[in-house]
N, C-alpha and C positions, 0 to 999 in steps of 0.2 A: 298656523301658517308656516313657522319655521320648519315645524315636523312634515310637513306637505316638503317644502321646498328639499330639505335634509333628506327625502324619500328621492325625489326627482334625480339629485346631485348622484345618491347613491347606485338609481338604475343607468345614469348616462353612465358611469365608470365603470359599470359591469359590463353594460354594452362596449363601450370602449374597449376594457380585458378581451372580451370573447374576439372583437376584430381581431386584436391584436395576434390572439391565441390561432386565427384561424388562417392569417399571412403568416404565420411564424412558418419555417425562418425566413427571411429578405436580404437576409446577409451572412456572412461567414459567423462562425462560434467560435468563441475561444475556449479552447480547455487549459486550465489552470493543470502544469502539474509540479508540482512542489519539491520537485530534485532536480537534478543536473541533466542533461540528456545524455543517453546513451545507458542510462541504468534500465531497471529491469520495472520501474514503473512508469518511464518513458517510454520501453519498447513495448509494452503492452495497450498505452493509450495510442500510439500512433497505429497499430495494428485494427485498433476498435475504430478510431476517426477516419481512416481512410473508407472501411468498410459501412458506419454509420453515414459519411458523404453521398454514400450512393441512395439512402433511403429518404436523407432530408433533403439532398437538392442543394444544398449548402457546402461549404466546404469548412472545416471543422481544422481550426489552426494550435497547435501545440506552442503552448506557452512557459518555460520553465523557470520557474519564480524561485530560487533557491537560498538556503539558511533555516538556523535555527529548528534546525530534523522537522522541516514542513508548513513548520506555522506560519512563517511568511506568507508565502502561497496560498495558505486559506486562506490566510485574513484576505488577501487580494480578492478572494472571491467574495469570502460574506459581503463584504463593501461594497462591490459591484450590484448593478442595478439591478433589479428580479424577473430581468425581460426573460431568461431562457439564452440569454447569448454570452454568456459565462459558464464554464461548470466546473468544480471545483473536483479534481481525480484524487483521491489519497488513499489510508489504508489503517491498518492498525495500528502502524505508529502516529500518523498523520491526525483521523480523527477519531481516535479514541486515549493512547496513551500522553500524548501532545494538552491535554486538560489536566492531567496530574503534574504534568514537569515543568509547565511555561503558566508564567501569572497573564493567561490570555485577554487578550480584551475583548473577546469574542466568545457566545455559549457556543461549543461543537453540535448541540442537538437544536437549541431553540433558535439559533441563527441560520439554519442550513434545514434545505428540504432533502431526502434521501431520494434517490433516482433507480438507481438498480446497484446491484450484490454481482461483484465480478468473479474471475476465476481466483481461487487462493493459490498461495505458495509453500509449501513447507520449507522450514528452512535449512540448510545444510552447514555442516562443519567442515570447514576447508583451510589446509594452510600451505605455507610458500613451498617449493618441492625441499628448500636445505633442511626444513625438519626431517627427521630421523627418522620418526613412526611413521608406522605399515598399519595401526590399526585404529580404534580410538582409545580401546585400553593404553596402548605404548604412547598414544596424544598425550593422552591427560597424563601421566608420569612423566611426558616430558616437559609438560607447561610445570608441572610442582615444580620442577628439580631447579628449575630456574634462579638464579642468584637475585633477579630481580624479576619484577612481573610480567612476562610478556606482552606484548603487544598486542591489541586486537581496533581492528579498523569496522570503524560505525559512519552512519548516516547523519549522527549529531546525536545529542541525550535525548531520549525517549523515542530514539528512532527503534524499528523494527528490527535491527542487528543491534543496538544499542539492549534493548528489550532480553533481546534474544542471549544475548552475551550475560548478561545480570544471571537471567534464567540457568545457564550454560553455569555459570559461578555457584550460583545454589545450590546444583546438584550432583556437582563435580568436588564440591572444595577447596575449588582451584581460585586463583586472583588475576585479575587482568589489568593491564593498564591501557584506557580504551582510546584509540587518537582517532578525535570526529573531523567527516569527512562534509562536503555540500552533498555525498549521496554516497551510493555503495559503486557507482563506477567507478570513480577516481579511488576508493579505496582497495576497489581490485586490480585497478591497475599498479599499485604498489605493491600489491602482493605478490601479483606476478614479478615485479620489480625484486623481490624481496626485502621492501623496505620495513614489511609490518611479517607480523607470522602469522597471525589466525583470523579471519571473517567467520563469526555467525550469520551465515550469507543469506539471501532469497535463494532458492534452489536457480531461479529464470536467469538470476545474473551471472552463476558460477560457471552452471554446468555444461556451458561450450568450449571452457577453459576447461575444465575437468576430462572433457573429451579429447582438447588437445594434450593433455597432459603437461600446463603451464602449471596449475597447481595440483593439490592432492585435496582429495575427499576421504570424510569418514564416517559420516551417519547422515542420514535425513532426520527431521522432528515430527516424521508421521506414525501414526501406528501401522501403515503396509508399505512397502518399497512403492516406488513409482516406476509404472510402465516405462516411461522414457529411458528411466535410468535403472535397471533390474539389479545391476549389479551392486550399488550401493546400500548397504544394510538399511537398516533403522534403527534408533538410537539405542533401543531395548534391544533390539540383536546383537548389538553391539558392544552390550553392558551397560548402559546406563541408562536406567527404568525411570520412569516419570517426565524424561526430559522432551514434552511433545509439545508443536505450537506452530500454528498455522494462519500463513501472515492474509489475511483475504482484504480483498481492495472491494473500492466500489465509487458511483459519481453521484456529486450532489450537484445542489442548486441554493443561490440564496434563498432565506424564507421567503415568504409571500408570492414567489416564480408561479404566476397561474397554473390551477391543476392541467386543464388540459393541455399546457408546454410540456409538463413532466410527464404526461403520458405520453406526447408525441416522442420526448426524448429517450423514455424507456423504450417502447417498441422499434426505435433504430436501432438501440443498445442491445435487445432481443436476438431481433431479426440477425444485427453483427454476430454475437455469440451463436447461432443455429447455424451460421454459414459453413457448409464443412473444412472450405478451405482456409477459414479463420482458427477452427477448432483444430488443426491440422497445426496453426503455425504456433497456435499458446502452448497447445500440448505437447510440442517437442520443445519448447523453453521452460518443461518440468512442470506447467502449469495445470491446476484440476478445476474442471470446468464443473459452474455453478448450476446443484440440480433444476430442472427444470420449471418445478415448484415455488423456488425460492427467487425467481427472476423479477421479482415485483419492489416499488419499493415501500413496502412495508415490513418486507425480511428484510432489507439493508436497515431500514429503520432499527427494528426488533435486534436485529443483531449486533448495532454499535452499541446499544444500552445496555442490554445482557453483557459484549466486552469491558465496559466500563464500570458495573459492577465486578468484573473479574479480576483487570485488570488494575485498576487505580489503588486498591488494597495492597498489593502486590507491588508496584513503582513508590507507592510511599512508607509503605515499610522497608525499602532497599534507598530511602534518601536519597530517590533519583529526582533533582529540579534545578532549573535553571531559573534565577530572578529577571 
């Protein structure tokens, strides 16, 4: 009799999920993003929301929850209900290296459904124009020469300039002394300022300033220059071999978010990404759009886990953590 009644209980709430799944959405989304607005993973969600508005009928509200290089911001999501009307935007640093640095209270994979695999960044080496150097060779000999460590401005520890800067130290030689930011806008606008000398940047947040000629560039972290920007080497062109790293975002969902939510919310995220004149506006902000292929989320899945084997060896052999 209980196993009858336990059967009953468990077809009403399926029925129930599929209504749900089937009015989804009935209201606005919030998307969780986990830094400051105006950075370069702000401007990329607002780009994707405005254009996913048009497919869900819904209007898709940017929320920027900031601290602690991101983990705030998830946590806001995991916590939130699994209706599909939360989603949580992050990235390399967010949710993959953010499990080595911060004693989370939260699993980055068993808490969180993956959604789709966004466009990546590589990331650029950029400093205030009163540095000296014309190249990256004359960078780096001018970061040595320093009396004391220079300066480099991050998103917070285990952020993706955080990341990137450790990286940058490893294969340089060189030492930094790194002052964290709630995100990588405010820390380039110091730069511009001249307050800090170097950002291991997202290529999407630098390279409009790099255009105006408010700061200076010196390598990307790809193995080929990027279309947008032809004229900036790569790091290996540049002289320094091995230093490649590619910051790729992507949007989840808490667990349990019914599947067909997650596929209605992929196929807006799709559809966004195919639009040409969305593809138009990432790829002149340096960004490389995610093949075809990989638009599901079971590559974003597969690819934060493969990161996290990569990566987490790597941030705990460089003592990167915050209690």
């Amino acid at each position: 009799m209980k196993k009858a009644i336990l059967a009953g209980l468990i077809g009403v709430l399926a029925v129930a999920g599929a209504a749900r799944a089937d009015d989804y959405p009935s209201h606005p989304i919030t998307v969780i993003v986990p830094f400051a607005a105006g950075g370069p993973s702000d401007a990329m969600a607002r780009v994707l929301a405005e254009r996913m508005r048009v497919t869900l009928g819904q209007p898709l509200v940017i929320e920027n929850v900031t601290g602690a290089g991101g983990s705030i911001g998830v946590g806001r999501a995991v916590q939130s209900a699994p209706d599909g009307y939360t989603i949580s935007f992050g990235h390399l640093g967010t949710h993959v290296a953010n499990g080595a640095v911060y004693k989370l209270k939260y699993d980055l994979v068993a808490d969180l459904e993956p959604v789709v695999l966004l466009p990546s960044n590589p990331m650029i080496v950029v400093s205030k124009n009163a540095v000296p150097a014309t190249s990256l060779k004359e960078l780096i000999e001018w970061l040595k020469s320093r009396p004391s460590p220079p300066t480099a401005g991050t998103a917070g520890a285990g952020s993706g300039s955080h990341i990137a800067g450790v990286y940058f130290e490893s294969v340089s030689g060189i030492k930094l002394q790194y002052v964290p930011y709630r995100g990588t806008a405010p820390a380039l606008n110091d730069l511009i300022a001249g307050q800090i000398d170097v950002i291991i940047d997202q290529t999407s947040n630098s390279i409009n300033q790099v255009r105006a000629g408010t700061i200076r560039a010196y390598a990307i972290t790809d193995d080929k220059r990027l279309s947008s920007a032809p004229d900036i080497p790569t790091a290996a062109e540049a002289g320094l071999k091995g230093f490649n790293m590619t910051l790729w975002s992507g949007l989840w969902v808490p667990k349990g978010t019914p599947k067909e939510i997650v596929t209605k919310l992929n196929a807006a995220a799709v559809e966004a990404l195919n639009d040409p004149a969305v593809k138009k506006q990432l790829e002149s902000q340096g960004l490389e759009m995610t093949p075809k292929d990989q638009l599901t989320p079971e590559a974003l899945g597969a690819r934060q886990k493969a990161e996290i084997a990569k990566w987490w060896p790597i941030i705990k052999a460089a003592n990167i953590k915050v209690d």
